[in-house]
N, C-alpha and C positions, 0 to 999 in steps of 0.2 A: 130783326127790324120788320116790321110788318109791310108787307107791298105798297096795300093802300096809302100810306106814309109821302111814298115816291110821287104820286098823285101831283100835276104843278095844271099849268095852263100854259097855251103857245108864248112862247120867247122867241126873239129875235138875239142871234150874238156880236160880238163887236165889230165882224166880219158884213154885220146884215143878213148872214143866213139863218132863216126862221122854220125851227124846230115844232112841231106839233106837240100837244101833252102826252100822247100815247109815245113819240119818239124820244120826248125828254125820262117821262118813267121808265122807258127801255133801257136807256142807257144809264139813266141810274141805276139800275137795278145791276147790268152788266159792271158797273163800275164796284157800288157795293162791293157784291157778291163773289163776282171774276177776279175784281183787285185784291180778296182774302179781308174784308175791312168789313164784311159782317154777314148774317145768313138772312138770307129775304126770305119771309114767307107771307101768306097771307095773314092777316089777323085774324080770322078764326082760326086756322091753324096754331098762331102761337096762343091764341086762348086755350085751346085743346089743350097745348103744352103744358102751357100755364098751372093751370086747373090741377092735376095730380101732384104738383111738387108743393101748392099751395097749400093741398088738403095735409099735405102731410106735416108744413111746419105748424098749421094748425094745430092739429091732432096731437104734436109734440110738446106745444105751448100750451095747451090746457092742463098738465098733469101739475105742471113747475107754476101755473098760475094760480090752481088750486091750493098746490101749498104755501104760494105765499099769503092768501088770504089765508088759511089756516094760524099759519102763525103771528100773523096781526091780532089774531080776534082775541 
């Protein structure tokens, strides 16, 4: 899940105690991450990620798409 995701603006909870956005994203992220329920990282970072597993179902998918145009024609 990407950081920036976490991003909110001040809340106030039912109690009346009012959280900052930097404190809200904090403990989101704590919560996330610490509770095991997903990895935060930044978005460029999982674009980084992204990117090379991307390239390669590409790279997979051209050979098998090639030959189904083939054998259409």
């Amino acid at each position: 899940m990407p950081l920036d995701a976490t991003h909110t603006f001040d809340l106030a909870g039912p109690d009346g105690l009012h959280l900052t956005a930097d404190q809200l994203a904090t403990a989101t992220v704590v919560n996330l991450q610490g509770g095991g329920f997903a990895r935060v990282l930044t978005a460029e970072a999982l674009l980084a990620a992204a990117r090379p597993a991307a390239a390669d179902r590409l790279a997979a998918a051209r050979p098998a798409a090639a030959d189904r145009l083939a054998s259409t024609s």
